[in-house]
C-alpha positions as CSV (number, residue, x, y, z in Angstrom):
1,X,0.0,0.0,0.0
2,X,1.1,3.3,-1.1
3,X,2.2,5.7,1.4
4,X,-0.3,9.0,1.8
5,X,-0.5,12.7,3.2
6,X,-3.3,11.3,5.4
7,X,-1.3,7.8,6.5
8,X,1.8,10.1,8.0
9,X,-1.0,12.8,9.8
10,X,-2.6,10.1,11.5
11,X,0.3,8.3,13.1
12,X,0.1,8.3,16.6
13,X,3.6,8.0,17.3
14,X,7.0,8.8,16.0
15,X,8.0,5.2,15.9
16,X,4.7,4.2,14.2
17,X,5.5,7.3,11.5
18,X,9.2,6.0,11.1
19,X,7.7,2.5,10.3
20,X,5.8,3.7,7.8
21,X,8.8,6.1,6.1
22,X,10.6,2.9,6.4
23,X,7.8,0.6,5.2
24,X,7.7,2.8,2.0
25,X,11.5,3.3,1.6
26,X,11.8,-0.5,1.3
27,X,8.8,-0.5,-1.3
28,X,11.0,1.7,-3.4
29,X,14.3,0.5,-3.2
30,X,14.3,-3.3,-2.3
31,X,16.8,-4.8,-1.3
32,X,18.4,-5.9,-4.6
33,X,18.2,-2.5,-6.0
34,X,20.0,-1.0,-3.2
35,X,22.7,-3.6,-4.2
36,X,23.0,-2.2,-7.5
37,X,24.5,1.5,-6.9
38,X,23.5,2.5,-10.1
39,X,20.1,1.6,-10.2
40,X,19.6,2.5,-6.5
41,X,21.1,6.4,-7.8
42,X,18.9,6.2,-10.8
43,X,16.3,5.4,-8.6
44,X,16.7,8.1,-5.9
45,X,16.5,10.4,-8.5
46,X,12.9,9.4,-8.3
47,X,12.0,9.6,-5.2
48,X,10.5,12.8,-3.4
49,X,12.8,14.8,-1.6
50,X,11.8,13.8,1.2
51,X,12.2,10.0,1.0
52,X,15.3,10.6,-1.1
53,X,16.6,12.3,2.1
54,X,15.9,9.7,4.5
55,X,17.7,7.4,2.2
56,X,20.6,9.3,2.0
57,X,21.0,8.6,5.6
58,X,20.4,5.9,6.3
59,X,23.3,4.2,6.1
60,X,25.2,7.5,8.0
61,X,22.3,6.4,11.1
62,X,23.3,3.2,11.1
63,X,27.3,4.2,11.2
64,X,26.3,6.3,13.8
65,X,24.7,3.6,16.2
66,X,27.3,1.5,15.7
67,X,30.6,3.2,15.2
68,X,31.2,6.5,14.8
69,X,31.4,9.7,12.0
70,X,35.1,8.7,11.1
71,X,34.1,4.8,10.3
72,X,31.4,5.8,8.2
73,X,33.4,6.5,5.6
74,X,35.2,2.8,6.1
75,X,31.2,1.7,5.8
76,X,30.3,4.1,2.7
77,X,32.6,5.9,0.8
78,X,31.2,6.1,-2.8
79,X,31.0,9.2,-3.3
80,X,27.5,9.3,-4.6
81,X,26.4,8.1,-1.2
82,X,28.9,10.8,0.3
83,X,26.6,13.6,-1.5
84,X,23.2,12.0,-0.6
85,X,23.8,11.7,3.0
86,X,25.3,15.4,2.9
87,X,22.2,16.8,1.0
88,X,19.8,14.4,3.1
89,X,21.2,15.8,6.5
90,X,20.4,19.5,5.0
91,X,17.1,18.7,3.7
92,X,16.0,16.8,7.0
93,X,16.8,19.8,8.9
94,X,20.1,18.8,10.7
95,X,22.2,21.2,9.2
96,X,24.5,21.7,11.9
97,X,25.4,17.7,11.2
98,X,25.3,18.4,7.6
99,X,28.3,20.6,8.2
100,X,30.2,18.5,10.7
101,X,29.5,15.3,8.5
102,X,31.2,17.5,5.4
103,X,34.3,18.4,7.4
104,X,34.4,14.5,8.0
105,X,34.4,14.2,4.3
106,X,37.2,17.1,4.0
107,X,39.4,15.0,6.8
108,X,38.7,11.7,4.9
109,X,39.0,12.6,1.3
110,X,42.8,12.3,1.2
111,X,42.0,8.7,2.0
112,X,38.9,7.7,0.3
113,X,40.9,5.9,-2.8
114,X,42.4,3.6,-0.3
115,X,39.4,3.0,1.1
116,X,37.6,1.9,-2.0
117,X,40.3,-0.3,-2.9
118,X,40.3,-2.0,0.6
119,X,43.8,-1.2,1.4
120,X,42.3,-1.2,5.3
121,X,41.5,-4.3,6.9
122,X,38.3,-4.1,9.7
123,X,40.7,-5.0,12.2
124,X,43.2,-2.4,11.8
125,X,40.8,0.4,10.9
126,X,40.9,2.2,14.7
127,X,44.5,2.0,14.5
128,X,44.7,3.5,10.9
129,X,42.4,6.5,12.1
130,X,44.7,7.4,15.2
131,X,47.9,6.9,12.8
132,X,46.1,9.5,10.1
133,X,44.9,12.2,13.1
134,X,41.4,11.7,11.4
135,X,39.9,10.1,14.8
136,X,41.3,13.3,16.6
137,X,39.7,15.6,14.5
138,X,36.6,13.9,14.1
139,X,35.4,12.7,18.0
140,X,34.4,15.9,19.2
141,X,31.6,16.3,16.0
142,X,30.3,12.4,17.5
143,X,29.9,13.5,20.8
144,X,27.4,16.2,19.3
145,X,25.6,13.9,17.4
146,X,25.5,11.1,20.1
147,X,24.0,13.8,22.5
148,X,21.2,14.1,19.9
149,X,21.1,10.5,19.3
150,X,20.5,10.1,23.2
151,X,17.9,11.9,23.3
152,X,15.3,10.1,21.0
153,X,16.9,6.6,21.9
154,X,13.9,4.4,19.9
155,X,14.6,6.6,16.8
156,X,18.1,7.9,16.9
157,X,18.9,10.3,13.6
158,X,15.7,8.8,12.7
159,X,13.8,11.1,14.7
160,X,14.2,14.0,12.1
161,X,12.8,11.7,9.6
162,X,9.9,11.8,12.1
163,X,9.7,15.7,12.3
164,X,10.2,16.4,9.1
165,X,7.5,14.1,7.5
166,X,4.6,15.6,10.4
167,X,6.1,19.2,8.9
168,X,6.5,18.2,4.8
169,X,4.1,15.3,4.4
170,X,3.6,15.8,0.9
171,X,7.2,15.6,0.3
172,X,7.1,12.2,1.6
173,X,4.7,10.5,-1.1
174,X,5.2,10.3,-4.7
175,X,1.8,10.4,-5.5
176,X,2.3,14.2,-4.5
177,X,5.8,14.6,-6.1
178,X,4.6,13.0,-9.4
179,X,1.4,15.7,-9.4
């Protein structure tokens, strides 16, 4: 069932609203899409805003509740997923992580070939951030957006996915962005 304006206004919760952001999310890009980059981009492309935004970070909230900002980039680092978390931060309304996750970027670029080629093993990655300063650099921006995290602990950076869909609904349903 497709999602609606009216589906997202009569959630009675912020959990029940993220299940149905996520419900619709997996309806659009299933599983074997998302493991086709190219397709998943071509896809997103899509999507309203909105969606396309909680897409983008998806992958950065799950970094975030399990690592940190500077292993996110171990986790993702195509740089088309670099620019939709990014522009999905700033469009969800957490600019202020936006910016600290683009400084992140800035500290990481120099490495990002290395990355991609898997020149870092899992094991050694903690070691290879000290060695590079990026850890340093980077822990003071997680501690800002673990203190957000904290505070909506059922949702995490899902909560502005939440917000932002009670504030934008129609840029939540592609019936609407198709109109």
């Amino acid at each position: 069932m497709e999602l609606t304006v009216e589906a997202i206004q009569s959630a009675s919760s912020n959990e029940e609203l993220v299940d149905l952001l996520t419900a619709e999310l997996q309806l659009r890009l299933p599983e074997e899409m998302v493991e086709d980059r190219d397709l998943y981009h071509r896809t997103l492309d899509s999507l309203p805003r909105g969606l396309r935004a909680m897409a983008g970070i998806h992958e950065f909230d799950l970094s975030m509740s399990m690592d940190d900002l500077a292993w996110h980039f171990g986790n993702q680092n195509d740089e088309r997923d670099l620019r939709e978390t990014s522009g999905g931060l700033r469009e969800l309304g957490l600019t202020e992580f936006a910016d600290f996750f683009d400084r992140a970027w800035k500290i990481m670029e120099p490495h990002l070939d290395a990355l991609r080629r898997g020149e870092i093993k899992a094991e050694d990655f903690s070691d290879w951030l000290e060695n590079i300063g990026a850890q340093k650099q980077i822990d003071p921006m997680n501690d800002a957006i673990w203190d957000y995290c904290e505070r909506f602990p059922d949702l995490g950076l899902m909560q502005s996915w939440a917000e932002y869909a009670r504030k934008y609904p129609e840029r939540c349903v592609v019936a609407e962005a198709q109109a």
